[in-house]
C-alpha positions in Angstrom: 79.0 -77.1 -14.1 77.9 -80.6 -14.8 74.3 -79.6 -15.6 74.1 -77.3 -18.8 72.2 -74.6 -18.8 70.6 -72.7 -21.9 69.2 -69.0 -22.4 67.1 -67.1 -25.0 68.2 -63.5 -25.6 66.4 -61.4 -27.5 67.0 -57.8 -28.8 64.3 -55.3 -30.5 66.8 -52.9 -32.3 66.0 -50.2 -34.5 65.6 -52.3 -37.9 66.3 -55.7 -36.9 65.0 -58.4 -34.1 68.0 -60.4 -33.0 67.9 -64.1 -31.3 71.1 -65.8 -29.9 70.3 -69.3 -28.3 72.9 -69.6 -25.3 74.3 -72.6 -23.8 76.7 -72.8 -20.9 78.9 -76.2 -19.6 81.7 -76.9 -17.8 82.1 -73.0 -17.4 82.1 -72.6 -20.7 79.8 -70.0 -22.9 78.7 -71.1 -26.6 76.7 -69.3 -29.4 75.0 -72.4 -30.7 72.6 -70.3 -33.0 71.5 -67.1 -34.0 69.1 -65.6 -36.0 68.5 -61.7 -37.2 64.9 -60.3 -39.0 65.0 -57.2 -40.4 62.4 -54.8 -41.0 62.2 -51.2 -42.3 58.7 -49.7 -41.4 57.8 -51.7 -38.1 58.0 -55.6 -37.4 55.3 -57.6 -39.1 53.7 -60.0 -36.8 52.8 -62.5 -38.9 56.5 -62.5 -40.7 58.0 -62.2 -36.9 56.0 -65.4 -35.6 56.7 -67.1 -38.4 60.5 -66.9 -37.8 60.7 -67.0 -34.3 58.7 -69.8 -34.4 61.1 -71.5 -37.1 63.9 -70.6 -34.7 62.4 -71.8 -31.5 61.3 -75.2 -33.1 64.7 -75.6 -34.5 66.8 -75.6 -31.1 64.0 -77.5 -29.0 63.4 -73.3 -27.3 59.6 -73.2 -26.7 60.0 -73.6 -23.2 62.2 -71.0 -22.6 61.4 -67.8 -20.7 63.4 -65.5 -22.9 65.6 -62.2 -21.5 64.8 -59.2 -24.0 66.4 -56.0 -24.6 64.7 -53.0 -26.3 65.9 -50.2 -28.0 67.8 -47.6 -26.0 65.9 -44.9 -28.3 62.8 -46.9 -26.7 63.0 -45.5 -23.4 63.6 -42.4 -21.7 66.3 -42.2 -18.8 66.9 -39.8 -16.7 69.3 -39.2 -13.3 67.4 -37.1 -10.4 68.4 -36.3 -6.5 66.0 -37.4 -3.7 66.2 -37.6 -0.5 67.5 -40.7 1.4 65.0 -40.9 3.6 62.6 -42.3 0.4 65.1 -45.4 0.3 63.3 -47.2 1.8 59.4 -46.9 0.0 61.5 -45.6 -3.5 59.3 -47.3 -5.8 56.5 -46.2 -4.2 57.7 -42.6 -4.4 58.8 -42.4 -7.6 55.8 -43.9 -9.1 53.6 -41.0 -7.2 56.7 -38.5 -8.5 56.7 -39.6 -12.3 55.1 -37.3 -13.7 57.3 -34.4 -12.5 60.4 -36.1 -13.4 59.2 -37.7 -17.1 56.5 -37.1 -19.6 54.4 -39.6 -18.3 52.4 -40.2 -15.6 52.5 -43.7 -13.7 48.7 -44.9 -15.2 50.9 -44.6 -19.2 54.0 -45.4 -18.1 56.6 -48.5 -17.1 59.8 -47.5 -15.2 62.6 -49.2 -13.3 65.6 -47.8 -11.1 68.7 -48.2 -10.3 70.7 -46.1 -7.0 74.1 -45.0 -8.9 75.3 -43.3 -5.8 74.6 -41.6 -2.3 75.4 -38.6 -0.5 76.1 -39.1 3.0 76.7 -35.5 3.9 73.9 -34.0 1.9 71.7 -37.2 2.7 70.3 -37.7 -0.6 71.0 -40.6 -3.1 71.4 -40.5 -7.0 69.1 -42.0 -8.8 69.0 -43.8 -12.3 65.1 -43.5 -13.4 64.6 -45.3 -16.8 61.1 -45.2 -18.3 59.3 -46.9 -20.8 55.1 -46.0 -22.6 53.3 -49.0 -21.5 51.4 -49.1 -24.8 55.0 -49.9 -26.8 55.7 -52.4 -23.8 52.8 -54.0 -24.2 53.1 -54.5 -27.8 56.3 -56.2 -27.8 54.8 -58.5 -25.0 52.1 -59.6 -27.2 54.3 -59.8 -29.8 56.5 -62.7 -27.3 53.0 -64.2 -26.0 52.0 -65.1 -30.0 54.6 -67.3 -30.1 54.2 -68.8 -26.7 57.1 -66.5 -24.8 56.7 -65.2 -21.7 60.1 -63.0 -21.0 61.8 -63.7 -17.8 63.5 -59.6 -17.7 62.7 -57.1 -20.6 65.9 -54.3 -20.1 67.4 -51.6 -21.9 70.1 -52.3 -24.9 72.7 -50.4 -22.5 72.7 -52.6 -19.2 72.5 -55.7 -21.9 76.1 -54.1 -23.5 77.7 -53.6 -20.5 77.4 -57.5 -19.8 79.4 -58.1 -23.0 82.5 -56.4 -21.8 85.2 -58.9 -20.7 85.7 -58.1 -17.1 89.1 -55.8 -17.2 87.7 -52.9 -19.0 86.3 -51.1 -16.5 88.2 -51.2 -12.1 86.7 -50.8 -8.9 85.8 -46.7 -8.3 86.8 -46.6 -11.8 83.9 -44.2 -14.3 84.4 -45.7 -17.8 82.9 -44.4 -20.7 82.1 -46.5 -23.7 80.9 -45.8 -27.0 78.4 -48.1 -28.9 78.4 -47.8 -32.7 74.8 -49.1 -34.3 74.6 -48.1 -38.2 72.3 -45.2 -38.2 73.1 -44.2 -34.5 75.7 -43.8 -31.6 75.1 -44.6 -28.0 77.6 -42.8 -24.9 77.6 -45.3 -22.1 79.2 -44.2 -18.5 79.1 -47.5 -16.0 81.5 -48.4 -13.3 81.4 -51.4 -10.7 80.0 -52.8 -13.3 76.4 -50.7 -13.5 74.9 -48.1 -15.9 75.4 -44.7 -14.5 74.5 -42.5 -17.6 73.1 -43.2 -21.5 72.9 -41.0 -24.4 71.9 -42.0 -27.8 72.2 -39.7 -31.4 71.9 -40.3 -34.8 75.6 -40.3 -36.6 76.6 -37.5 -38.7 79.5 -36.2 -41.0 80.5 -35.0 -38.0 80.3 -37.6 -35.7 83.6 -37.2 -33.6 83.0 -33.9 -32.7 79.4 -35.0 -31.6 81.0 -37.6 -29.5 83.6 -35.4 -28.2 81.4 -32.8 -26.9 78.7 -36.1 -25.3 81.4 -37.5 -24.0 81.8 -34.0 -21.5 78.1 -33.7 -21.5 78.0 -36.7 -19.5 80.4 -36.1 -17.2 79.2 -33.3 -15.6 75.2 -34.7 -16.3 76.7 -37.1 -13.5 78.4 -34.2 -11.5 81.5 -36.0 -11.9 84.4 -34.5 -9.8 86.5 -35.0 -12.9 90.0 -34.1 -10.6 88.8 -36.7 -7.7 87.3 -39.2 -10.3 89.0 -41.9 -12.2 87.9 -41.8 -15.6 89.2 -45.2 -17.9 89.9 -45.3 -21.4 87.1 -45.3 -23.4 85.8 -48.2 -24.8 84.4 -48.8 -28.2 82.3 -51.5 -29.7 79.2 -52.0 -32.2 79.4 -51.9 -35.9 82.7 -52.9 -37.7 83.2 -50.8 -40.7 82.3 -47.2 -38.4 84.3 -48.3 -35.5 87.6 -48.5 -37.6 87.2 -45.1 -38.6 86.5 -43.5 -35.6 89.3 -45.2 -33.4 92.0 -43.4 -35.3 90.1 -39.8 -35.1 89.1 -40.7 -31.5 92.6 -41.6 -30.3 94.0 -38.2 -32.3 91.6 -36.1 -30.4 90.5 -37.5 -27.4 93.4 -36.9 -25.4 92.4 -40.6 -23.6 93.3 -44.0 -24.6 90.6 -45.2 -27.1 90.1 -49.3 -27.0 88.4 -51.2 -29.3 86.3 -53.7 -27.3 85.7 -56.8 -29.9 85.7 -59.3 -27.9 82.3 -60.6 -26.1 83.0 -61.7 -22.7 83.9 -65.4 -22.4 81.6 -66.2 -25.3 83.0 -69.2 -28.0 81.6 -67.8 -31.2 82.4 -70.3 -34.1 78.9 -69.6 -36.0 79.3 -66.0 -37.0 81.6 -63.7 -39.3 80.8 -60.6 -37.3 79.1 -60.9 -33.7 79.2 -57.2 -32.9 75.7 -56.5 -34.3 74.4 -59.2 -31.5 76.5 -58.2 -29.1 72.9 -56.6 -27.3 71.2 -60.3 -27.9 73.8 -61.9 -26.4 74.2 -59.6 -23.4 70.6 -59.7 -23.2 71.2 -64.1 -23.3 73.8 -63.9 -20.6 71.3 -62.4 -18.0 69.3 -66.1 -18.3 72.6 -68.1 -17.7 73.2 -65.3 -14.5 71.7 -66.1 -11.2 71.8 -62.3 -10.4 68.5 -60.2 -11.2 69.4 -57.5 -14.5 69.8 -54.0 -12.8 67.1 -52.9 -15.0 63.8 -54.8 -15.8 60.3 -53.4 -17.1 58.4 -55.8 -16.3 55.6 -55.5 -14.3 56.1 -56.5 -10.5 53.3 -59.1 -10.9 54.6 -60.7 -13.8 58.1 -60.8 -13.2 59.2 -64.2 -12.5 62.3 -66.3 -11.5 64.6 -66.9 -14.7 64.9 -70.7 -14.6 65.4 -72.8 -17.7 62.9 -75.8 -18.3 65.9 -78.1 -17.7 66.8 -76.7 -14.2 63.2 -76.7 -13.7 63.0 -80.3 -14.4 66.1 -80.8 -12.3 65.0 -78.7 -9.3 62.0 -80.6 -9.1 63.6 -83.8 -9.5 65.6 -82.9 -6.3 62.5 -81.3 -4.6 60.8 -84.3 -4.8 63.5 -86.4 -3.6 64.3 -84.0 -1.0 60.3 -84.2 0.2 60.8 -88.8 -0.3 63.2 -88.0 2.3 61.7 -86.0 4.7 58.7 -88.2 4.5 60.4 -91.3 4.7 62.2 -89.8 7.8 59.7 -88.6 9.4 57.7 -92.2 8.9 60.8 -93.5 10.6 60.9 -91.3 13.5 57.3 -91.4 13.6 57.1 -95.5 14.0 60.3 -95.2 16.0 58.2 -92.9 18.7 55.2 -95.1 17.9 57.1 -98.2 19.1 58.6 -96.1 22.5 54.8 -95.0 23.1 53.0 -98.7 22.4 56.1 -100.1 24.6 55.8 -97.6 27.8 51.7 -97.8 26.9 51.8 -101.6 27.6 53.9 -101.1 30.6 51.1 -98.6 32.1 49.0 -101.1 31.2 50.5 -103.8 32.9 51.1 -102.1 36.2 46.6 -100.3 35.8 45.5 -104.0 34.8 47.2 -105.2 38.4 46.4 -102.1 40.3 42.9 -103.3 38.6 42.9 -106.8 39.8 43.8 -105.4 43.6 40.9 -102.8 43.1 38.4 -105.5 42.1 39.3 -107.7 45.3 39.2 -104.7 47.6 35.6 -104.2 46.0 34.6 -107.7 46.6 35.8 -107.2 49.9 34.1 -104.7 51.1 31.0 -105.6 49.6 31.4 -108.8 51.9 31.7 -107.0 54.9 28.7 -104.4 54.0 26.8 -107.4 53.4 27.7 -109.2 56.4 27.4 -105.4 58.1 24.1 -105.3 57.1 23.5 -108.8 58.4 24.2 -107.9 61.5 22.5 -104.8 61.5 19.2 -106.5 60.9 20.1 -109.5 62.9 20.9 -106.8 66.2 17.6 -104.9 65.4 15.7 -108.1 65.0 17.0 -108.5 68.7 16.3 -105.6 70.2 12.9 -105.9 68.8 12.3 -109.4 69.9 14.0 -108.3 73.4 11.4 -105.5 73.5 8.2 -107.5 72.9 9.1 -110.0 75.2 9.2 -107.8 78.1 6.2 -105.9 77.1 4.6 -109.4 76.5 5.9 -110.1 80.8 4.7 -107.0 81.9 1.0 -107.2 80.4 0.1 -111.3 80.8 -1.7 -112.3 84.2 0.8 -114.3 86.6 -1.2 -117.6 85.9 0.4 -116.8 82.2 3.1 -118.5 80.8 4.4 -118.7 77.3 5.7 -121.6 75.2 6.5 -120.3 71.9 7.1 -116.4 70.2 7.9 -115.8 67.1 8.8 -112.7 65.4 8.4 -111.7 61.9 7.7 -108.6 59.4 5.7 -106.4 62.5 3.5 -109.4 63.1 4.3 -111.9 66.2 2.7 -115.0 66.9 2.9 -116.4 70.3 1.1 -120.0 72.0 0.7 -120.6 76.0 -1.4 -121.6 78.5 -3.6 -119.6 81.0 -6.1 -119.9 83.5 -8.5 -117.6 81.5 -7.0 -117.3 77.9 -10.1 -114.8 76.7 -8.8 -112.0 78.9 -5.5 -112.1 77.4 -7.1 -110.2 74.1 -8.2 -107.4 76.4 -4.5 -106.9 78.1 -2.7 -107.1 75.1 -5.4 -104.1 73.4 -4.0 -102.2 76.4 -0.4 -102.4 75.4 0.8 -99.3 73.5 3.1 -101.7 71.5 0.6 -104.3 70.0 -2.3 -103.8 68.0 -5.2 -106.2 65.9 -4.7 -108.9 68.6 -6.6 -112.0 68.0 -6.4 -115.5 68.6 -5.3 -117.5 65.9 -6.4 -120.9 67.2 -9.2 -122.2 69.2 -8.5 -122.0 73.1 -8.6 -125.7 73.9 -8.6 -126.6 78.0 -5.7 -128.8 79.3 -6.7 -131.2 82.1 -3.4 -134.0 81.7 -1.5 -131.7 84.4 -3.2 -132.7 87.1 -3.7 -136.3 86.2 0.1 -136.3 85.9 0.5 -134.6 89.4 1.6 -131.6 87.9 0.3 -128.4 89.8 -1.7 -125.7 88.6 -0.2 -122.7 86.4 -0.7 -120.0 89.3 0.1 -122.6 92.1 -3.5 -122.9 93.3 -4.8 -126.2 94.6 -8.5 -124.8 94.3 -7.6 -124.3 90.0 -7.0 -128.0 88.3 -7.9 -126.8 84.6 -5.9 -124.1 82.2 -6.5 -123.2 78.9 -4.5 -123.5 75.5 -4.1 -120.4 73.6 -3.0 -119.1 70.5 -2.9 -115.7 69.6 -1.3 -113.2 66.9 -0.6 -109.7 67.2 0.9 -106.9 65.2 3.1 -104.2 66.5 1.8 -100.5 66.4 3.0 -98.5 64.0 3.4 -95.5 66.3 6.0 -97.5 67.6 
C-alpha cells in the first residue's frame, strides 16, 4: 500500500479508557501511540476531554472518525431461534420482538445482530442479538462529540478481541473457545469463521478455574453444539499477564484440551509498549478503521452510521473524484465539439443544396408570376375584345343605313364614337332603344358637311335628291344590366 492509512481505536473498559493511534504501510501494522485514563467511580468529562484532547492534538487525530469498543458487561447478548422466513425484514422483526427477548423495549434500547447459523431442515436461523440501554449509548457519544469525535462503529469488547487473534488460531468449521483475562473479571468467547457465536463475562474468584471449567460447557450446549459432530480447537487465552500465567498451568492440568496462550496481536509491530495485552480491545477496536469490511457488530444508529474513511483517503478519494469528473468533462467537451463539427459540417451541406433548391424556387416564382401577369394580360385584352366586338354589332344593328362610323373607342363602360349621318339628332333616340347603351348624348356639336359634293363624292345613303350630312359626336355608356 503506497498510501498509508491511520485509525483511532478506542475502548471504554471497566476502570480505564484506552486509545491506540494505528497506522498501516506497505502492509505493515504499527502502534505509533497509546494512551490509557483510568478512573475508579465513572469517567470525568472534564479530566477525559482534557486527555483525549491532549492525545488527539499530539498525533495530528482530530479528524479522525474513531472505532470504539465498550464494555462486554455493557451490553446484554443473547442467542434466540426464528424463523427463516424473517431473513429477509430481521431488523425490522426483531426491533418489534425486543422486548420478549431482552429487558428492553425498542423506544430504551440499541441492538445489533449477527446470523451465527441456519437450519435448513427445521427452517429457522440462529441468531446472535446483542443489546445495549440507549441512555448509556448516548452518554459515551456525547462524551466522543465534546472532543469533536464522531465514531465511525461503536462494538462490543468481544468482536474487537477476536480481530486481535493472528489468523491460525481458530480453522474453517472449526468452534474455538477463548478465554479473556481483564483484572477484576473473565470473559468466555466461542467464535469460528472468524465471528462471535457466544460471550459470557464473570467476575474472577479463588476459584476461578473451576468457574471457567463449568462456562466453558455452559457454552457449549447454550449454542446446542453437537459436541461429537463439532470441532472444538484448543482454547485460547489472552488478557492480563500476571493471571494468565497462573491459570495456563491449572487450565492445561484440567481441561483435558490444549490450552494456548495467545500473546501475540495479529500483525501488529509494537515497539512503544512493555505489555500490550491490556489494549489488546483498543487495538482490535483500531484494526476495524484500517479494514474495508463493516464490524459484525455496530450500535450505532442506522442514520448515523457512516463510511469509515480516514481524512487522508478522503482527501485522496476526492482528489481522484475530481480528476476523474476533469476527465469526463473534458471528454465529453471533446466528443461534444467533435459532434458539433460533424453537425455544422452536414448543416452547411443542407444548406448548400436548400440555398440552390432556393435559387430554382425563386425563378420558378418569378416565372410564373410572368406568365399570370401576361395571363391576365390577355384575359383583359380578350374581354376588351369581345366587348368592343359586341358594341360594334349592336352599334350596326341600331344606326339608320345613311349611318356610317369613323371612329369608336372603348374605355371603362363608357364608349365614344364620331360619324356622319343624314339626320344625326335621331341617332340619340336609336341608341336609347338599345338594351346595351345607356346616358347617350352627344359630346360635340353636330356640324353639317357640304365638301362631298363639291368634291363629286355621293351622298352617304346613295341619294342624288340628299347633297348635305351631318357631323356627329356622341358618347354613351354601357348598361349595367349588361
Amino acid at each position: 500500500m503506497i498510501i498509508p492509512k491511520v485509525s483511532l481505536g478506542i475502548s471504554f473498559g471497566e476502570d480505564r479508557v484506552d486509545l491506540v493511534y494505528l497506522k498501516q504501510s506497505f502492509g505493515k501494522t504499527i502502534l505509533l501511540d497509546h494512551c490509557s485514563l483510568p478512573h475508579a467511580n465513572g469517567i470525568d468529562a472534564k479530566a477525559f476531554y482534557h486527555d483525549v484532547s491532549y492525545f488527539l492534538q499530539k498525533n495530528r487525530a482530530h479528524g479522525l472518525t474513531p472505532c470504539v469498543a465498550l464494555a462486554r458487561k455493557e451490553v446484554l447478548l443473547t442467542i434466540i431461534d426464528l424463523p427463516m422466513a424473517v431473513e429477509e425484514n430481521l431488523r425490522i422483526t426483531l426491533g418489534y420482538e425486543l422486548d420478549r427477548h431482552t429487558p428492553f423495549p425498542q423506544k430504551m434500547a440499541y441492538f445489533d445482530y449477527k446470523i451465527i447459523s441456519r437450519n435448513t431442515n427445521d427452517k429457522t436461523i440462529k441468531v446472535l442479538l446483542v443489546v445495549i440501554k440507549k441512555d448509556l449509548l448516548d452518554y459515551y457519544l456525547k462524551l466522543l462529540k465534546g472532543v469533536g469525535l464522531q465514531p465511525a462503529s461503536v462494538e462490543i469488547s468481544s468482536t474487537a478481541l477476536l480481530k486481535t487473534f493472528p489468523p491460525n488460531t481458530s480453522h474453517n468449521g472449526c468452534i474455538t473457545p477463548a478465554l479473556y483475562i481483564d483484572k477484576n473479571s473473565c470473559e468466555i468467547l466461542l467464535f469460528g469463521d472468524k465471528y462471535l457465536r457466544y460471550s459470557r463475562m464473570f467476575k474472577t474468584t479463588n476459584e476461578i478455574t473451576q468457574t471457567i471449567l463449568k462456562e466453558l460447557e455452559r457454552a457449549k450446549y447454550s449454542c446446542n453444539l453437537n459436541l461429537s459432530e463439532t470441532k472444538i480447537g484448543k482454547l485460547s487465552v489472552c488478557g492480563d499477564a500476571v493471571q494468565r500465567n497462573i491459570l495456563l498451568k491449572t487450565l492445561n492440568e484440567k481441561a483435558g484440551k490444549e490450552v494456548a496462550e495467545v500473546a501475540e496481536i495479529r500483525g501488529i509491530k509494537i515497539t512503544n509498549c512493555a505489555d500490550p495485552s491490556f489494549l489488546r480491545v483498543a487495538i482490535g477496536s483500531g484494526l476495524g478503521g484500517l479494514s474495508k469490511s463493516a464490524p459484525p457488530i455496530n450500535f450505532l444508529p442506522q442514520k448515523a452510521k457512516k463510511s469509515k474513511i480516514s481524512p487522508q483517503n478522503r482527501v485522496i478519494a476526492l482528489i481522484l473524484s475530481f480528476s476523474f469528473i476533469i476527465l469526463l468533462w473534458g471528454s465529453e467537451m471533446g466528443m461534444r465539439v467533435i459532434k458539433e463539427r460533424e453537425m455544422l459540417k452536414e448543416f452547411d451541406e443542407k444548406i448548400e443544396i436548400y440555398k440552390k433548391k432556393i435559387k430554382s424556387v425563386e425563378e420558378v416564382k418569378k416565372k410564373v408570376l410572368l406568365l399570370e401577369e401576361k395571363n391576365n394580360q390577355i384575359e383583359s385584352f380578350m374581354k376588351d375584345k369581345v366587348i368592343f366586338l359586341m358594341i360594334l354589332r349592336e352599334l350596326t344593328r341600331v344606326l339608320p343605313k345613311n349611318t356610317y362610323l369613323t371612329m369608336l373607342t372603348f374605355q371603362d363602360k363608357k364608349i365614344e364614337f364620331r360619324g356622319r349621318s343624314s339626320s344625326a339628332v335621331a341617332l340619340i333616340s336609336l341608341i336609347e332603344s338599345s338594351p346595351m347603351f345607356e346616358d347617350a348624348q352627344f359630346s360635340a356639336t353636330v356640324t353639317l358637311n357640304r365638301s362631298r359634293l363639291k368634291r363629286g363624292i355621293p351622298n352617304i345613303a346613295g341619294s342624288k335628291g340628299d347633297a348635305t350630312s351631318e357631323r356627329f359626336k356622341i358618347k354613351a355608356t354601357l348598361s349595367t344590366a349588361k
